[in-house]
N, C-alpha and C positions, 0 to 999 in steps of 0.2 A: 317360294316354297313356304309351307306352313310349318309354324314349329314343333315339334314332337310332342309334346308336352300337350300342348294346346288338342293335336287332333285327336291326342288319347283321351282326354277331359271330355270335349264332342263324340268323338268316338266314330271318327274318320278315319278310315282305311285308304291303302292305295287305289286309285282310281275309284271312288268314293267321289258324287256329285257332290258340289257346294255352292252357297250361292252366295254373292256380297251383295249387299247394301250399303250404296254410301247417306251417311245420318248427315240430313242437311243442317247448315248451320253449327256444326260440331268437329269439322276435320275431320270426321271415323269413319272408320268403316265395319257395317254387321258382317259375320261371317257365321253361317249358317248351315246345318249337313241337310241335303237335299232327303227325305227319309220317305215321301210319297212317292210311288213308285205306278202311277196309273197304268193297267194293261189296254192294250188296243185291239185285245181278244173280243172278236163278236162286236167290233162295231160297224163292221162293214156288213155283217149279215140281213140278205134278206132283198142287196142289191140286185140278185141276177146275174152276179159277178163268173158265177162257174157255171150257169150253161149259156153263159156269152163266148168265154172262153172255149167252151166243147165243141162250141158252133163255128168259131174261126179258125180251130185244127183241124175238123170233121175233115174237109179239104184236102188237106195235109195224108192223113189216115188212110184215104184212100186210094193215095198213089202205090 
């Protein structure tokens, strides 16, 4: 558990990513609030993905 104090200074919330580092040669460790948030929005576009899909229920459809 993180200490309160601490996640309010970061400014970590419940279920709030974080990531450690441990600092070689130091015993420590970084503790860090995960804050980039990449979307996966539109990166599959362009595959074919939905009239591949249209094509393998079409099938289906017309029972």
């Amino acid at each position: 558990m993180i200490p309160k104090a601490l996640c309010d200074r970061l400014g970590i919330g419940p279920g709030d990513e974080v990531e450690f580092t441990l600092n070689e040669g130091a015993d420590a460790v970084r503790l860090e609030p995960v804050r980039d948030h990449p979307t996966l929005r539109g990166s599959l576009a362009g595959l074919g993905l939905v009239a591949e899909l249209e094509a393998d229920h079409r099938p289906e459809a017309r029972r």
